[in-house]
N, C-alpha and C positions, 0 to 999 in steps of 0.2 A: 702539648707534647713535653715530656718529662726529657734532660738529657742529664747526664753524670757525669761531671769534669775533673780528674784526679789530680793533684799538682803536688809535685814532689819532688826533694832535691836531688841534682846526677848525681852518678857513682862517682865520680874524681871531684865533689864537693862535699868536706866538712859536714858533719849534721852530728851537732852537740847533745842537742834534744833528743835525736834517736839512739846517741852512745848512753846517755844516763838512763834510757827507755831500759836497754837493753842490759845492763848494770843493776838496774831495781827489778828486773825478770829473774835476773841469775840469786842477787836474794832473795828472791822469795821462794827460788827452789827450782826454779824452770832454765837447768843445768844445757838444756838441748840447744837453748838461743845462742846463733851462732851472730847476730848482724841486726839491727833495728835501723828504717829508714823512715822517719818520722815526715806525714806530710798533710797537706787536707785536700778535702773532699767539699765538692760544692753541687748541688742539685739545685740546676736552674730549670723552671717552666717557662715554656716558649708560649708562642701563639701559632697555630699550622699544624698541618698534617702530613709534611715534607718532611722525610727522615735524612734525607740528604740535606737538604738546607738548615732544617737544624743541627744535624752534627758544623758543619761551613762555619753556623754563624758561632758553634760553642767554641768552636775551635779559632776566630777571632776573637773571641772575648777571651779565652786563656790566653793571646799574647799580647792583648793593649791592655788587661789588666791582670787580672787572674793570677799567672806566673809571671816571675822573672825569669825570661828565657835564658840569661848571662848564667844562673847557676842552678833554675828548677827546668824538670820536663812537667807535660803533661800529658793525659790520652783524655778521650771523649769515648762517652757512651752514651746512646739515644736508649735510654731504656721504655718509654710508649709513648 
């Protein structure tokens, strides 16, 4: 089973990477960008065919490692 763990900094946290993201958009021309929040993305395979237990367990592992809960969120996706 495939899940999708998004980890990415809150709104009332800093994110330098996503200001210069969004600073090198507006030079290049793409005038629309209002906001960049820069973060990653991690695709972990499980073992199981429990959609619910796999999201549980993705969702332990975004916060003993994955994220830092102090300044990132995350969400979980069991994508199959």
């Amino acid at each position: 089973m495939k899940v999708e763990i998004r980890v990415y900094p809150r709104r009332d946290v800093l994110d330098p990477q996503g200001k210069a993201i969004a600073a090198a958009l507006a030079r290049l021309g793409h005038q629309s960008v209002v906001d960049v929040r820069a973060g990653k993305v991690f695709f972990v395979e499980v073992e199981g065919s429990d959609a619910v237990v796999a999201e549980r367990d993705a969702k332990r592992m975004a916060e003993e490692l994955l994220a830092n809960t102090v300044i990132e969120g995350y969400d979980v996706k069991v994508v199959a």
